[in-house]
C-alpha positions as CSV (number, residue, x, y, z in Angstrom):
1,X,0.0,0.0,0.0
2,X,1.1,3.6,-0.9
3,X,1.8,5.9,2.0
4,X,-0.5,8.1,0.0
5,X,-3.5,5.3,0.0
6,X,-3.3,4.7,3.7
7,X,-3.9,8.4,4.9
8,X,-6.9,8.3,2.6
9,X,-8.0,5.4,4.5
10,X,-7.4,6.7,7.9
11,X,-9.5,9.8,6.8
12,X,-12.1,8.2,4.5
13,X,-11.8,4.5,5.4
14,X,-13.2,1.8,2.9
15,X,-16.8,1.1,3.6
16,X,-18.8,-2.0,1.6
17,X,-20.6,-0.3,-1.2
18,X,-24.3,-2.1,-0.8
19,X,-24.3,-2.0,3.2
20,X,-21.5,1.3,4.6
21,X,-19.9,-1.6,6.4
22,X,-16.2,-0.5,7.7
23,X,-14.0,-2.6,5.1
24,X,-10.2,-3.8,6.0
25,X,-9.1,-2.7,2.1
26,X,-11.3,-1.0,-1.0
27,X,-13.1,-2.9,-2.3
28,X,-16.0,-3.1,-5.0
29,X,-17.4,-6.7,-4.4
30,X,-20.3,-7.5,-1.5
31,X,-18.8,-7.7,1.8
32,X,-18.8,-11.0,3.1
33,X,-22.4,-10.2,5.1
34,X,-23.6,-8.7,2.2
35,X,-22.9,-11.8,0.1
36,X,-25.3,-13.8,2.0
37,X,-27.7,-11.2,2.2
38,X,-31.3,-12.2,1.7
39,X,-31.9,-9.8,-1.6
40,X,-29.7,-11.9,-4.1
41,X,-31.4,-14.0,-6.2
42,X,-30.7,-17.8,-6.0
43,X,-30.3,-20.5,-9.3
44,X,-33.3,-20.9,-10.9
45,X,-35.3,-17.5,-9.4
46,X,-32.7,-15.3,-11.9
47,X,-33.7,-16.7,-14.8
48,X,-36.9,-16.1,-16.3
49,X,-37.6,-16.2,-20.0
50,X,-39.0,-14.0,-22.9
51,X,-40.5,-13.5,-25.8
52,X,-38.1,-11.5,-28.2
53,X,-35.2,-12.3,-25.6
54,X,-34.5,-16.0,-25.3
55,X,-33.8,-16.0,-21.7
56,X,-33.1,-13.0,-19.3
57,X,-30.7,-13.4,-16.0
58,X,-30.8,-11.2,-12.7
59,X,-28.6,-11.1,-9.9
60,X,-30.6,-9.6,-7.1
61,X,-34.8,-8.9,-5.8
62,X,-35.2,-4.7,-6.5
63,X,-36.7,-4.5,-2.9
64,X,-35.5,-3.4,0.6
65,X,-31.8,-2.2,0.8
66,X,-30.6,-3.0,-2.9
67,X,-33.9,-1.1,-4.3
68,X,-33.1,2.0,-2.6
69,X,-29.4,1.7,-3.6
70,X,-30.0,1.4,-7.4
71,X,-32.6,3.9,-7.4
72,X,-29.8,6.1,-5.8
73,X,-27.5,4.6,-9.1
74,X,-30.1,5.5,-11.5
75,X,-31.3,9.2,-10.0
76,X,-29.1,11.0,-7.7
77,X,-26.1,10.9,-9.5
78,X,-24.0,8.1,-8.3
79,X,-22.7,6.4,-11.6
80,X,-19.6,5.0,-9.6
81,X,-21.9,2.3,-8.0
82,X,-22.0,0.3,-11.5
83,X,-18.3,-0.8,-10.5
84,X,-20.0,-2.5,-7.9
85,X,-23.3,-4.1,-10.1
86,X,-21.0,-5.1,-12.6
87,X,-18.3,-7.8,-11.6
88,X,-22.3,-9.4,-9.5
89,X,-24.2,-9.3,-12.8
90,X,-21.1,-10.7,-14.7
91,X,-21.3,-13.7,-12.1
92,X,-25.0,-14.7,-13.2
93,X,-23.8,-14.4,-16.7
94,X,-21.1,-16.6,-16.8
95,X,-23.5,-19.0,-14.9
96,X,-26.2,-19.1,-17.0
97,X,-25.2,-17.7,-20.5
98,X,-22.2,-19.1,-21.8
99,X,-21.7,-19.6,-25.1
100,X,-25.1,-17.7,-25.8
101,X,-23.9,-14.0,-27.5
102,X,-21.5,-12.1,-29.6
103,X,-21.6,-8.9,-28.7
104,X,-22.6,-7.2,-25.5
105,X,-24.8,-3.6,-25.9
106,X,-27.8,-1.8,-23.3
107,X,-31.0,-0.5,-23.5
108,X,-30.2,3.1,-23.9
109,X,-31.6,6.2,-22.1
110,X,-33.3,9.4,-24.5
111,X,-30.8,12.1,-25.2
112,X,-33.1,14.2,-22.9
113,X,-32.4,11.9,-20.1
114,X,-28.8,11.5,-20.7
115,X,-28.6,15.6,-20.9
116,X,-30.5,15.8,-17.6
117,X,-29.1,12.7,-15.8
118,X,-25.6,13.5,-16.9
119,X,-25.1,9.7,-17.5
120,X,-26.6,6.6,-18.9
121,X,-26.7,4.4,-15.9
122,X,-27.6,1.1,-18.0
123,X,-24.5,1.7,-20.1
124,X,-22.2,2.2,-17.3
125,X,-23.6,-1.2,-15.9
126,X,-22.9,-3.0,-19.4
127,X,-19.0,-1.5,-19.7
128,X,-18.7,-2.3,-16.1
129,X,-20.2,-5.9,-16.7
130,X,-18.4,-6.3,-20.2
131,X,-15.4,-5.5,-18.4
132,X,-15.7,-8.1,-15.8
133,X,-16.4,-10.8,-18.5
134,X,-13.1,-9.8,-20.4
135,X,-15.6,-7.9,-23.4
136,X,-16.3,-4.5,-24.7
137,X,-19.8,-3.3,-24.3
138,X,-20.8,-1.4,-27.9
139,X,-23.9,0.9,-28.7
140,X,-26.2,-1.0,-30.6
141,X,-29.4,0.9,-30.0
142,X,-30.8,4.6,-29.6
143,X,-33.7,5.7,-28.0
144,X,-35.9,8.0,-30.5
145,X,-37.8,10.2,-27.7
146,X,-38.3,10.7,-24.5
147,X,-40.9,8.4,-22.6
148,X,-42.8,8.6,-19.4
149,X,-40.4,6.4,-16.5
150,X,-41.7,2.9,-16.5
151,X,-41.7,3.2,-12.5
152,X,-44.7,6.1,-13.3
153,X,-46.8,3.5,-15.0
154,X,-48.8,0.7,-13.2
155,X,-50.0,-1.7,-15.9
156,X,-48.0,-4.0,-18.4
157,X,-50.1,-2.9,-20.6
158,X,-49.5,0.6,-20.2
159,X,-45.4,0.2,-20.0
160,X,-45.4,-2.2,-23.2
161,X,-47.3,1.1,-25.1
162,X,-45.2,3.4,-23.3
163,X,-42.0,1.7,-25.2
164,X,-43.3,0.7,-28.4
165,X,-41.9,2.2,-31.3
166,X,-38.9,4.3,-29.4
167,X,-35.9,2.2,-29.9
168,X,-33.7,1.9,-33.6
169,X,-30.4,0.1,-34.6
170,X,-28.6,3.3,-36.8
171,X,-26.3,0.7,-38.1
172,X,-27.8,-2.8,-38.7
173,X,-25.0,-3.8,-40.4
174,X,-23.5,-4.3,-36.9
175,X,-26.4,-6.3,-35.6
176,X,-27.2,-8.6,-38.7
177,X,-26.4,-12.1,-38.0
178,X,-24.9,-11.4,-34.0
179,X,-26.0,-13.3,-30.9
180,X,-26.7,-9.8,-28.4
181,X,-26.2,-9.7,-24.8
182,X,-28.7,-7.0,-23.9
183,X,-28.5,-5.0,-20.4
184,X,-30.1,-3.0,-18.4
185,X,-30.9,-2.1,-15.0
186,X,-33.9,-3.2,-13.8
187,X,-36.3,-5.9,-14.8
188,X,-40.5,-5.4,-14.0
189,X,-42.8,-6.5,-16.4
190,X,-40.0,-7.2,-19.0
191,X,-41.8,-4.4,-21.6
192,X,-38.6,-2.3,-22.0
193,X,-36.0,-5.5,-22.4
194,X,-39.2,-6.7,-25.0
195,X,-39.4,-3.7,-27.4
196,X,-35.5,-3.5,-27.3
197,X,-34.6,-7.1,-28.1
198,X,-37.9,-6.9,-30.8
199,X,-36.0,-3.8,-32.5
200,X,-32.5,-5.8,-32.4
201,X,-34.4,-8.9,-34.2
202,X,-36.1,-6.5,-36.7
203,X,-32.9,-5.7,-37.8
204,X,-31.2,-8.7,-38.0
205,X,-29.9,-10.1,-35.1
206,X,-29.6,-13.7,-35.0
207,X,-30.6,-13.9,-31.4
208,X,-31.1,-11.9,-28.0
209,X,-30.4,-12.7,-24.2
210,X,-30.7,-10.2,-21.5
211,X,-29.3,-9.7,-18.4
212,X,-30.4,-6.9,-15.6
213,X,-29.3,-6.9,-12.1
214,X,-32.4,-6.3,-10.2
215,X,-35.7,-7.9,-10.9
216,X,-39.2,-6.7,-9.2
217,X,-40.8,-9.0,-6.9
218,X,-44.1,-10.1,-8.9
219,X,-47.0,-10.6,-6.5
């Protein structure tokens, strides 16, 4: 350790990024507590499967602790927490996609969004994921306009309108004939991860499979 690393961690020391627990080193993975904590999805409950997606994995329940964290990640501006998603999400990846995709892109945020935000928190989770997996995570898609938040909207059948229609591939030659990883944040009624991996299909792709790292209980 440098001399200058260890003042920093006598005045800010290293805390675990999903729980503030007091950490010995830095450290971007789940503390040991928080690795056997009870919102992390288990085997079969992260897989489900779609319609224009062959099969989508999640790493952990959008509830409780984790829920408030990424909604932290996704609106109040702190983008450093997808080195922490990233490496978990890779995990349920290499467990239950191997072999499965060619190329690894996101759902993309509206350019009004990404203006406001200042980031595009669903492609910081994909590089940050890609990176863990030894990839390179490449835009694929655009969002045409701005929508309504899919939080906002209470129905599936309102979310799947909400999303119809509002994502293109500018360069199909990139998608024609590949196997896509898509990613994104958060899984609900699967309407956003639908209408993405539809418009990657439409434009060639061979085949789609999804990954997000947090997945709304269903009741």
């Amino acid at each position: 350790m440098s001399i200058a690393s260890f003042f920093l961690d006598l005045i800010y020391p290293p805390k675990c990024k999903f729980c503030g627990a007091s950490l010995e080193r830095e450290s971007w993975e789940p503390c040991p507590k928080c690795q056997k904590a009870p919102f992390w999805l288990e085997g079969a409950q992260g897989v489900f499967d779609g319609k224009h997606f062959l099969r989508c994995v999640c790493a952990g329940w959008y509830q409780g602790a984790l829920r408030d964290q990424v909604l932290a990640f996704k609106f109040s501006d702190h983008p450093q927490y997808a080195r922490a998603y990233g490496p978990v999400l890779a995990r349920q990846v290499r467990l239950f996609l191997p072999g499965t995709y060619d190329v690894i892109t996101w759902v993309p945020v509206s350019r009004q969004t990404l203006k406001k935000r200042g980031y595009d928190q669903a492609r910081l989770l994909a590089e940050e994921t890609a990176r863990a997996l030894g990839r390179e995570a490449v835009p694929l898609l655009e969002k045409a306009r701005a929508t309504p938040a899919q939080s906002s909207l209470e129905s599936a059948a309102r979310r799947r309108k909400n999303v119809k229609g509002v994502y293109a591939v500018p360069r199909p030659e990139q998608v024609t004939g590949q196997r896509v990883l898509l990613i994104d944040d958060i899984l609900t009624t699967g309407s956003t991860l639908e209408e993405a991996a539809r418009t990657l299909r439409a434009a060639g792709a061979a085949q789609v499979v999804a990954a997000a790292f947090c997945r709304t209980p269903q009741d």
